[in-house]
C-alpha positions in Angstrom: 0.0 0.0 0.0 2.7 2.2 0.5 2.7 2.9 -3.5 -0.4 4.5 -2.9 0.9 7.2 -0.5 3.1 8.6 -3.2 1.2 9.8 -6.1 2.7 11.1 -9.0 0.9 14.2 -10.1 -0.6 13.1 -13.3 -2.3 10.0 -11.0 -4.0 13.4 -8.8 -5.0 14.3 -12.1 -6.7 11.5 -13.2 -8.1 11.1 -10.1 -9.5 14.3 -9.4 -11.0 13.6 -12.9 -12.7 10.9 -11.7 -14.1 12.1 -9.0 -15.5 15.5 -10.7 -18.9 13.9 -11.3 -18.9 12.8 -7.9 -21.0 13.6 -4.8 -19.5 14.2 -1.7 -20.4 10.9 0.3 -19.2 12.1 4.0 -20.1 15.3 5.7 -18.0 17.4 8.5 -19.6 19.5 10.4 -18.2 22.2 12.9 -17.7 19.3 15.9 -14.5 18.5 13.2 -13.1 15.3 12.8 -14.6 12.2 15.3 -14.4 8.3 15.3 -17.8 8.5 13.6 -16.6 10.7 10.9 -13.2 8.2 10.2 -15.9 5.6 10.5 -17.9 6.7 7.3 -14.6 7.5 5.8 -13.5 4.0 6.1 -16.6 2.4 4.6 -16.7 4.6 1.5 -13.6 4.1 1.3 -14.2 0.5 0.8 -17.3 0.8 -1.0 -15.7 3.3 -3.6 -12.1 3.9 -3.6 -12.3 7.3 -4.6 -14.4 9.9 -2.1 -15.4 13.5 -1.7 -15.8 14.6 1.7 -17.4 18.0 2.5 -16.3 20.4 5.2 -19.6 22.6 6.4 -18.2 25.1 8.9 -14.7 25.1 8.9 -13.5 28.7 7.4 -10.0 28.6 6.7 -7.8 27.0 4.6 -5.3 25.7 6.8 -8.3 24.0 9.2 -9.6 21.9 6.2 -5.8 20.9 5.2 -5.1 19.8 8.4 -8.1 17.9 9.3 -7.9 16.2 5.8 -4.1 15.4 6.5 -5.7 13.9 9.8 -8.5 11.8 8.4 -6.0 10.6 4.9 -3.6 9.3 8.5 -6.3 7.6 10.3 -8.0 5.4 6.8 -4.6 5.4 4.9 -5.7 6.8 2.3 -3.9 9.7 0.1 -5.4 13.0 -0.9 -6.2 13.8 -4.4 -7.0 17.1 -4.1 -8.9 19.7 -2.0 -11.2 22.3 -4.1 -12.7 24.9 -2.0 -15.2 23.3 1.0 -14.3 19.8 -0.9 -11.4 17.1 -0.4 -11.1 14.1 -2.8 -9.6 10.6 -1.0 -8.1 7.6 -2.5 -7.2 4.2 -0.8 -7.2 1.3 -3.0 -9.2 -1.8 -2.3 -7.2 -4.5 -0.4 -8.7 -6.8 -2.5 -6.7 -6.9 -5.4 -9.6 -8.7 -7.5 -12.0 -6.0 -6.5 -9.8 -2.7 -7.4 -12.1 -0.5 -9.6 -9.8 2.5 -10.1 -6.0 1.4 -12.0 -3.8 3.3 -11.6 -1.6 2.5 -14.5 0.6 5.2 -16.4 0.4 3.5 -19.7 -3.9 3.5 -19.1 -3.4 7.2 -18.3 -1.4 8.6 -21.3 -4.4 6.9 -23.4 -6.8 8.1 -21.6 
């Protein structure tokens, strides 16, 4: 998994281009960042691969980095990218048979 943790910037790319038509599946209120929150992160995390999470009342910049740094450290997932009130999370399947999203240069460059 530790692959994962290093993306090259084209794999953010293609991931944030994946997730565009996305809805953000996990919602964090002003309370922040709680076991329930890294609860829902971890089972969409599973379900989909590739998340949006929502911050509702945080107001700067540096408080929605840093809680994303803290919820990508508690599912071991990576972050993608982080538009406005929106962060986008990858973590691979640990399935290898049930993978959806490939990360595979040559797949990229075609597509």
């Amino acid at each position: 998994m530790n692959g994962f943790l290093n993306l090259s910037s084209k794999q953010r790319k293609f991931l944030r281009g994946l997730a565009h038509g996305l809805a953000p599946v996990v919602l964090i209120g002003i309370k922040g960042v709680g076991e329930d929150q890294i609860r829902a992160v971890e089972e969409a995390l599973l379900a989909h691969e590739l998340i949006k999470v929502r911050f509702l009342d945080q107001k700067g910049r540096a408080e929605k980095e840093k809680l994303t740094a803290q919820i990508a450290a508690a599912t071991g997932s990576v972050v993608a990218g982080a538009i406005g009130h929106i962060a986008i999370l990858y973590r691979p399947h640990p399935d290898p048979q049930k993978r959806r999203i490939v990360l595979d240069p040559v797949a990229e460059e075609q597509g």
